[in-house]
C-alpha positions as CSV (number, residue, x, y, z in Angstrom):
1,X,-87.7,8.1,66.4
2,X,-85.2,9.5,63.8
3,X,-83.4,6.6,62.0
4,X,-79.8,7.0,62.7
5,X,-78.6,6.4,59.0
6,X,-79.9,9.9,58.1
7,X,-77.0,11.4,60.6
8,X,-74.4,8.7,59.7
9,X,-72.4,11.3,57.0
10,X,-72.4,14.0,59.6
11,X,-71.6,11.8,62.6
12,X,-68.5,10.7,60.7
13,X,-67.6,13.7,59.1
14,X,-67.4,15.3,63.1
15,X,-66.3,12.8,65.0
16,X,-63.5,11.9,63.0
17,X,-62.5,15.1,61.2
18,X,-59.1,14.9,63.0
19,X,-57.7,11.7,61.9
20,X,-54.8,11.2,60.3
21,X,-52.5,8.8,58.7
22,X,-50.8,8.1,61.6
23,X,-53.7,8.0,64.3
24,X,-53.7,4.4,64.6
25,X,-56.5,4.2,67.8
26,X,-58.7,7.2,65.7
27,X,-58.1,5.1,63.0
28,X,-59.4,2.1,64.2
29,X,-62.4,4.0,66.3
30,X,-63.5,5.3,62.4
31,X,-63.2,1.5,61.0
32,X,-65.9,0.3,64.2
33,X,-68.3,3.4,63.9
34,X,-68.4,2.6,59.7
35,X,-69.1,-0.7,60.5
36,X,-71.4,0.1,63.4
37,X,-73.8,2.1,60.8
38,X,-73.3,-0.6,58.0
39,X,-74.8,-3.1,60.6
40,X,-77.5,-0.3,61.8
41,X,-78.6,0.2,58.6
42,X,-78.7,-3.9,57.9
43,X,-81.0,-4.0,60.8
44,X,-78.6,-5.8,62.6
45,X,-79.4,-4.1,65.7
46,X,-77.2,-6.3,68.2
47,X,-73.6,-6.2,66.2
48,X,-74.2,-2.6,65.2
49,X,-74.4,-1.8,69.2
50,X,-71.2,-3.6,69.9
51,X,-69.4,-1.8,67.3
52,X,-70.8,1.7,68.2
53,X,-69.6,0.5,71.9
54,X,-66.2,0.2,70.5
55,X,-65.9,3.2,68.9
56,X,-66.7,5.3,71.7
57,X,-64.1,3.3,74.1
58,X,-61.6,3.9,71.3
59,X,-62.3,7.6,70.6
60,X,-65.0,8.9,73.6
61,X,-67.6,11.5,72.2
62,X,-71.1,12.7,72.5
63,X,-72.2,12.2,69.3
64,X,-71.5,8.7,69.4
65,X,-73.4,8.2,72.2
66,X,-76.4,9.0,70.3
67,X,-76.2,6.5,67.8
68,X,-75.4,3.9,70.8
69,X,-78.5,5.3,72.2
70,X,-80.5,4.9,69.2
71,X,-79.3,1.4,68.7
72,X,-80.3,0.0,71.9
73,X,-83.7,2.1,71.9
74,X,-83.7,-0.4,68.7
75,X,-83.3,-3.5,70.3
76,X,-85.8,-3.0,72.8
77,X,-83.1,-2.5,75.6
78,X,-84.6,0.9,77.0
79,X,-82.6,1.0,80.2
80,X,-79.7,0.9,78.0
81,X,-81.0,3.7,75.6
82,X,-81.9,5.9,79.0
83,X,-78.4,5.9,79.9
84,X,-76.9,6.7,76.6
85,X,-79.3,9.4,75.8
86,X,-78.6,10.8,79.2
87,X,-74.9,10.6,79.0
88,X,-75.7,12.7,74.9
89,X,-77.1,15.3,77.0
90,X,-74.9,15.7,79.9
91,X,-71.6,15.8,77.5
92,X,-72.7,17.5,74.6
93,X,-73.8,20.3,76.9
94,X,-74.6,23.7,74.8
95,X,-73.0,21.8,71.8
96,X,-76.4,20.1,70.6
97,X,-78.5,21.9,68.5
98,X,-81.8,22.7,70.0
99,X,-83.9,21.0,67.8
100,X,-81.8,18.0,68.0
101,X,-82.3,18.1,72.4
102,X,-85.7,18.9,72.1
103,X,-86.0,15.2,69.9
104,X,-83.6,13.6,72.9
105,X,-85.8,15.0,75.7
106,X,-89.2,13.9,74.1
107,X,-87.8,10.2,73.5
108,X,-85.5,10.4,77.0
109,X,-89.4,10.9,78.7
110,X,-90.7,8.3,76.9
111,X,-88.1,5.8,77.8
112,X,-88.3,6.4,81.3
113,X,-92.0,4.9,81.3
114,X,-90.2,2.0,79.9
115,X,-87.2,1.6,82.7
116,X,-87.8,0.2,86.5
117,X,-85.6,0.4,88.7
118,X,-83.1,-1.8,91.7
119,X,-81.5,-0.4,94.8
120,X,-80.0,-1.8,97.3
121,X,-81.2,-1.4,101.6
122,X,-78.2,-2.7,103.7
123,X,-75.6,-1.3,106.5
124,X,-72.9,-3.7,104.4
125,X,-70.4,-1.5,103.0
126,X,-68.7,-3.0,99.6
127,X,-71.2,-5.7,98.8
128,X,-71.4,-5.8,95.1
129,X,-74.3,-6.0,93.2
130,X,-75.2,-8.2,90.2
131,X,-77.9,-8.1,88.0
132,X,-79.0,-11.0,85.8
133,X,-74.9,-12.0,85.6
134,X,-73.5,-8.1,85.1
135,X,-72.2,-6.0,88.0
136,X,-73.8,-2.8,88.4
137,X,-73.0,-1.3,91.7
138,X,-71.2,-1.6,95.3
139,X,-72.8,-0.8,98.2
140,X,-73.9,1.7,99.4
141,X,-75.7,3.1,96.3
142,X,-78.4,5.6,96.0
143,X,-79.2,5.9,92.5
144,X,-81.3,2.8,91.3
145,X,-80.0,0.2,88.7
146,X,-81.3,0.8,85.7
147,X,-83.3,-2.3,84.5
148,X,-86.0,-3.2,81.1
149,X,-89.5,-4.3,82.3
150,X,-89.4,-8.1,83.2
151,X,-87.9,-10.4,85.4
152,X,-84.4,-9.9,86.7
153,X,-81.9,-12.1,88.9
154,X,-80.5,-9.9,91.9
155,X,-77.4,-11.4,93.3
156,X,-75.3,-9.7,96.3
157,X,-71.8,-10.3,97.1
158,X,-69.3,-9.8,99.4
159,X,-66.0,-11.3,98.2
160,X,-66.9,-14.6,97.3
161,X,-69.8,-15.0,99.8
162,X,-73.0,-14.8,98.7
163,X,-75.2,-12.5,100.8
164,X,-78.3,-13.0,99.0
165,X,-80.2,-13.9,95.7
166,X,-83.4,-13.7,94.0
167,X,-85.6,-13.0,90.9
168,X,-87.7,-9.8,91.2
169,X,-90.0,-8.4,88.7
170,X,-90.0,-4.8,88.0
171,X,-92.8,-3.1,85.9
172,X,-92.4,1.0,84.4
173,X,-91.2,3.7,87.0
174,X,-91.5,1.3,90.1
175,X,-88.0,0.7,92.3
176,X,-88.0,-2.3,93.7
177,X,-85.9,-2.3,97.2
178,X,-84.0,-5.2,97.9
179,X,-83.8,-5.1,102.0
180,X,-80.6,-7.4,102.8
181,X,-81.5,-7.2,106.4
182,X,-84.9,-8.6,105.8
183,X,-84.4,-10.9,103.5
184,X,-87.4,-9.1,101.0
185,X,-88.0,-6.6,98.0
186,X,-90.6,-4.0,98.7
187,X,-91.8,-2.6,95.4
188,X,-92.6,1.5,95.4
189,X,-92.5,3.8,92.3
190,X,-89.5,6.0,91.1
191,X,-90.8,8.4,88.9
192,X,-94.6,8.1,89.6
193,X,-96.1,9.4,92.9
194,X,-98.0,6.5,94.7
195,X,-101.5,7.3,96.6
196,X,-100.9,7.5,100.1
197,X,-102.0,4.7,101.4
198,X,-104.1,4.3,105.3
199,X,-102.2,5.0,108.3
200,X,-101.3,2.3,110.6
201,X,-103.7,3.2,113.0
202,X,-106.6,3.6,110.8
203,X,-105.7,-0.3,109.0
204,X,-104.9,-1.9,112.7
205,X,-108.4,-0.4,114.5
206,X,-111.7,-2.6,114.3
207,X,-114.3,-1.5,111.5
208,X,-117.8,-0.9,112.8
209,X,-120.2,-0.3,109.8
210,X,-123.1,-1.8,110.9
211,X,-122.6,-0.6,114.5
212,X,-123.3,3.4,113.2
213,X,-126.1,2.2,110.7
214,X,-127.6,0.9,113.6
215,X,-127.4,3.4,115.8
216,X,-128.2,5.8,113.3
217,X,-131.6,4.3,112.5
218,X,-131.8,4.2,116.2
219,X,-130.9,7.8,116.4
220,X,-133.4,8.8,113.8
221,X,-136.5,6.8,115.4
222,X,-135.8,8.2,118.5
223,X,-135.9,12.4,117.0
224,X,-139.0,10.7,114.8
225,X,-140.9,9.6,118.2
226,X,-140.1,13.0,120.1
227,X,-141.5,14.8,117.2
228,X,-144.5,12.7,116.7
229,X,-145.0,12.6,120.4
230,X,-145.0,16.4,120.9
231,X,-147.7,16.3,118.1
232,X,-149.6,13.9,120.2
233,X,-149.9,15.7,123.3
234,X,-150.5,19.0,121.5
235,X,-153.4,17.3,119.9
236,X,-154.6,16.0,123.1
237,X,-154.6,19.2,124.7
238,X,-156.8,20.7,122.4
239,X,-159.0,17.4,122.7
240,X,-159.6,18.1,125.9
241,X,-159.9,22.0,125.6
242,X,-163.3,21.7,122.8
243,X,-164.1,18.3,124.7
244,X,-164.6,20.3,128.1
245,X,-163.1,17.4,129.9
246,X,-166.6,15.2,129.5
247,X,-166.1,11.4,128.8
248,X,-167.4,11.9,125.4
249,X,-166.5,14.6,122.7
250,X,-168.5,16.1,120.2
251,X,-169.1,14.0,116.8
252,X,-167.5,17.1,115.2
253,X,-164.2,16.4,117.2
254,X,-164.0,12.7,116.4
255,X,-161.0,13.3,113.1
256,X,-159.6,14.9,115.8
257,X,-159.4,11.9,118.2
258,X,-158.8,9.7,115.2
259,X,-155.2,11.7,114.5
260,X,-154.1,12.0,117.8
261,X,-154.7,8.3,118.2
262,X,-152.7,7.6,114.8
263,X,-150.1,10.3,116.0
264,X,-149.9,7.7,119.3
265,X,-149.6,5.0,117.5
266,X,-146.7,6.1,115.7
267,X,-144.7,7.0,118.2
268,X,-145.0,3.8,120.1
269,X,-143.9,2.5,116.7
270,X,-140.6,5.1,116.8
271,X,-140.0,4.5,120.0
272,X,-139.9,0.3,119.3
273,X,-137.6,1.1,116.8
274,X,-135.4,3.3,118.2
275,X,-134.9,1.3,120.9
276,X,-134.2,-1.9,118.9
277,X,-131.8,0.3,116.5
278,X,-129.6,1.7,119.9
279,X,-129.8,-1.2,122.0
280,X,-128.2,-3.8,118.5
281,X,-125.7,-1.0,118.0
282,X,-124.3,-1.1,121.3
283,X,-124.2,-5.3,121.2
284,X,-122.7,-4.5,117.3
285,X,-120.3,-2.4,118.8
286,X,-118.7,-5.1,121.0
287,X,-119.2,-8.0,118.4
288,X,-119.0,-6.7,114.9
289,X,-114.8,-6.7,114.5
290,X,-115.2,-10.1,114.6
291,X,-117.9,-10.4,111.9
292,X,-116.7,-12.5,109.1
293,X,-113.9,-14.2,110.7
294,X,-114.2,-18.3,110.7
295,X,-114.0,-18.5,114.5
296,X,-115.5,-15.4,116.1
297,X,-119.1,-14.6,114.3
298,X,-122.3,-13.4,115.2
299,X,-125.3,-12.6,114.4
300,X,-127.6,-9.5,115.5
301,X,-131.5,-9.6,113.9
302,X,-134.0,-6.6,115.3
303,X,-137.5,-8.5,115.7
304,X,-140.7,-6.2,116.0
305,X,-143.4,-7.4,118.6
306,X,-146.9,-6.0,119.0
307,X,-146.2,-4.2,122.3
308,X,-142.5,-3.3,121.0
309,X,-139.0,-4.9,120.4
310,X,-136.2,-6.4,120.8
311,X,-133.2,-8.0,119.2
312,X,-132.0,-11.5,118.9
313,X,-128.0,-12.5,118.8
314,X,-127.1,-15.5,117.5
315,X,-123.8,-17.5,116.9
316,X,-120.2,-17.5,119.1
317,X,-118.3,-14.4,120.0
């Protein structure tokens, strides 16, 4: 940030090039802007702000506004610096020297990281807005008050009715919405996009992890069997082909036997499982939104048995 004492001679020489003897309000606009930069360049941030302020009520101009802007971006009162800088810009027009708005710009970006936001969401017409103490605005309003990071009092009035008041905390590029209506702030972001969020049908419908797992694994042990079953009787065909349908087979035959009987084994193993995975998944279907709540819980546990399965469901549902 460019220290505004290096501009002070210039500034002067510009702004008040015109005064004369007689130009009592110039006059007096020169007096607070000399001050103004005496104070700046004391570090007297606060008093230098005031007397810049007074100057440009006195005799209006761009390049004033630059040194307010500078003196606020000073005191840490970046709302206040956003504004000014914004209001440089807008007046000075073609006027500024490119180098000079290319500085503005880069600091004006980095400021509004700095700078939340306040609206206002009401049907009242001419309700007036105050923030911590200072009126800002009169409903309806659609460009957000300008507000620093940190807390701030909101306080909405119609004549001398209070409509509503509150302390709401605003963090870098987030509006905060005061609804008058519904009595709340909702908190979004002004300058930085938010992730869309879930639809409302997607956060409102019941979540059913273990009801697919469980089907899945059901799913899966029952393609598994099928496979391992087609192996099976494909094996025991041939058996029975080299066996020539006698009781007993040839010793040369008996790995034979000994994999179709391992192949049969599996498969009754598959087909336990995938019955126990399909039959909890559809019980899992019914019961699982309510897994995890205090009141409505249950518990689904598979249990293999030497001739098959089943599944066991405990709890309240």
């Amino acid at each position: 940030m460019v220290r505004l004492s290096v501009l002070t001679i210039c500034f002067s020489v510009l702004v008040f090039s015109s005064v004369a003897s007689g130009g009592s309000s110039d006059e007096k606009a020169k007096i607070q802007f000399n001050q103004g930069v005496e104070l700046y360049n004391d570090d007297d941030f606060e008093q230098a702000a005031i007397a810049f302020e007074r100057a440009y009520e006195l005799k209006p101009s761009y390049r004033i506004l630059f040194n307010i802007a500078q003196t606020e971006n000073e005191r840490k009162h970046y709302a206040a610096a956003l504004k000014a800088y914004h209001r440089y810009l807008k007046d000075g027009g073609d006027q500024i020297e490119a180098e000079r708005r290319a500085e503005v710009e880069k600091e004006f970006t980095r400021l509004k990281a700095l700078v939340g936001g306040i609206t206002v969401k009401t049907d009242i017409k001419g309700a007036v807005v105050f923030v911590d103490g200072f009126r800002h605005a009169e409903t309806p309003f659609t460009r957000p008050i300008l507000v620093d990071l940190g807390e701030h009092e909101v306080l909405i009035k119609r004549g001398t009715e209070e409509l509503h008041r509150e302390t709401i905390k605003v963090a870098g590029c987030q509006k905060v919405v005061v609804d008058l209506e519904a009595g709340v702030s909702e908190e979004t972001h002004a300058q930085v996009d938010e992730p869309a969020g879930p639809d409302k049908e997607d956060r409102d419908s019941p979540k059913r992890v273990w009801t697919w797992v469980a089907l899945g694994v059901g799913g899966a042990a029952a393609i598994g069997a099928g496979i391992t079953g087609g192996l099976t009787l494909s094996k025991a065909g041939d058996i029975e082909d080299d066996c020539g349908g006698g009781s007993e087979c040839p010793i040369s035959e008996k790995g034979a036997v000994d994999d179709a009987k391992t192949l049969g084994n599996v498969t009754n193993v598959l087909v336990g499982v995938a019955a126990v995975g399909i039959a909890a998944g559809i019980v899992l279907f019914f019961v699982e939104p309510g897994l995890g709540d205090e009141k409505d819980t249950a518990i689904v546990t598979p249990v293999a048995m030497s001739n098959g399965g089943g599944i066991v469901v405990s709890g309240s549902f």
